[in-house]
C-alpha positions in Angstrom: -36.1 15.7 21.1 -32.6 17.1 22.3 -29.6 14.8 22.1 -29.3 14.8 25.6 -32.9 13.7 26.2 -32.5 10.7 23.5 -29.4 9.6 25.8 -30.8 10.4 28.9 -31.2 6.8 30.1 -27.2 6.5 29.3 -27.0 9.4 32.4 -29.1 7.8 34.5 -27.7 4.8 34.3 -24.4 6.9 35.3 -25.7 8.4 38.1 -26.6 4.8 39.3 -23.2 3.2 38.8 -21.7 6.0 40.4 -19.6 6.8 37.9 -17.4 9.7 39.0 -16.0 12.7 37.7 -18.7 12.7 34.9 -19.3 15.2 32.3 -22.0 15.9 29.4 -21.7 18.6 26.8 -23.2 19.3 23.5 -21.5 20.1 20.5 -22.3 20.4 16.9 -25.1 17.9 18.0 -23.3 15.3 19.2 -23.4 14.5 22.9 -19.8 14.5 24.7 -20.0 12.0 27.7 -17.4 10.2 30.2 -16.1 9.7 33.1 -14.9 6.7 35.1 -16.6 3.5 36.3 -15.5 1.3 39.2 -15.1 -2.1 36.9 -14.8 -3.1 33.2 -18.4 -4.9 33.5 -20.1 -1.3 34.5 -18.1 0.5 31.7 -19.8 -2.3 29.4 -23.1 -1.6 30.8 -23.2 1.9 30.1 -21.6 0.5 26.2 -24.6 -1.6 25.9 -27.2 1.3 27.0 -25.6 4.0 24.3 -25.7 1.1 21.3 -29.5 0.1 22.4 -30.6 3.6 21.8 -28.3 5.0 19.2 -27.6 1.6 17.3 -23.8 -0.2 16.9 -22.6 3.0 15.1 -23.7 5.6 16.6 -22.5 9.0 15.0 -24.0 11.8 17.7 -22.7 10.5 20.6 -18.7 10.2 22.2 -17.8 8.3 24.8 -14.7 8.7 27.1 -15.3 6.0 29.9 -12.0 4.9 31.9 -12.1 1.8 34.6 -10.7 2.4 38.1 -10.1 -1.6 38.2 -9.2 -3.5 35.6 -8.0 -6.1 37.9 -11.0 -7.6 38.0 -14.4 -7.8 35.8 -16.4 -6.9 38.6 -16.7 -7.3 43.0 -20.4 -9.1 43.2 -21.8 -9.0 46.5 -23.9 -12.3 47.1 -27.8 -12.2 47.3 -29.8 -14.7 49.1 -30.3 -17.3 47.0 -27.5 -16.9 44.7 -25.1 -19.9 43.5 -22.1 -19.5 41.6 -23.7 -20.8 38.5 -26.1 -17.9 38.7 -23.5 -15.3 39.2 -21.7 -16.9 36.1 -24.4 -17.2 34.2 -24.8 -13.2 35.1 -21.9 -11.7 34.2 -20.7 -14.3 31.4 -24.0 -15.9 30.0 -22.6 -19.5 30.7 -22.9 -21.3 34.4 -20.4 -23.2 33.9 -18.0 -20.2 34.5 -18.7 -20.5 37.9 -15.4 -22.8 38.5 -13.2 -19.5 37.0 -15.2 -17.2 39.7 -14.6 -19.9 42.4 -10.6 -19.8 41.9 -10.5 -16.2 41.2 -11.9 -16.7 45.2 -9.8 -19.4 46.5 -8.7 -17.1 49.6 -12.8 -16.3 51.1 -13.9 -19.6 49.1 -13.4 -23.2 50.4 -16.1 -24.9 48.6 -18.0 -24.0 45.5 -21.7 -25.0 46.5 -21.0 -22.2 49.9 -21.5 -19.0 49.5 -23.0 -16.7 51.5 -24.9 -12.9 51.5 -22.9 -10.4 51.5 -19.6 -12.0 50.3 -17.9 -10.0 48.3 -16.5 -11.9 45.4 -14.4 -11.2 42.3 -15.5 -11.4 39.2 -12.4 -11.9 37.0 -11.6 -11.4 33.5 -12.1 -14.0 31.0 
């Protein structure tokens, strides 16, 4: 199996995010990769997709993946269904974040239990 076909689930995942101006090359058997993601919670996505198949060190692949908006964690648009507490638990494993995400959206947010598809909200840094 080729390098590139080890991380070929890291590309795919790519190709999902969108992430633009994206390259791959392979040198000297390690697999060259980046490009630039919209948010800091897709650049951590693809992280988490190289260290589940090459392990926490991984010595044949590099990564170069730059943010376009480190403003922000993330812009979630709201599912039916969704509450803040499950956006919260989402992106930062605890539901109780879902009072940081409401304030970060005090200006298209008057009351935390409202929320409604296809709001886009931020999803700030923590």
């Amino acid at each position: 199996m080729s390098i590139k076909q080890k991380y070929q689930p890291v590309l795919d995942l790519g190709l999902k995010l969108n992430v633009k101006d994206g390259y791959v090359e392979e040198e000297n058997n390690v697999l060259k990769i980046g490009g630039t993601t919209k948010t800091q919670y897709e650049k951590n996505l693809l992280w988490d997709k190289i260290k589940e198949i090459g392990g926490e060190f991984a010595s044949d692949i590099q990564a170069d993946i730059k943010v376009t908006d480190a403003s922000v964690y993330h812009r979630h648009v709201v599912q039916k269904g969704e509450t803040l507490g499950k956006i919260a638990k989402h992106y930062y494993k605890d539901a109780m974040k879902y009072k940081e995400i409401f304030e970060a959206n005090r200006d298209v947010l008057k009351n935390p239990d409202l929320i409604h598809p296809d709001q886009e909200l931020v999803i700030p840094n923590l």
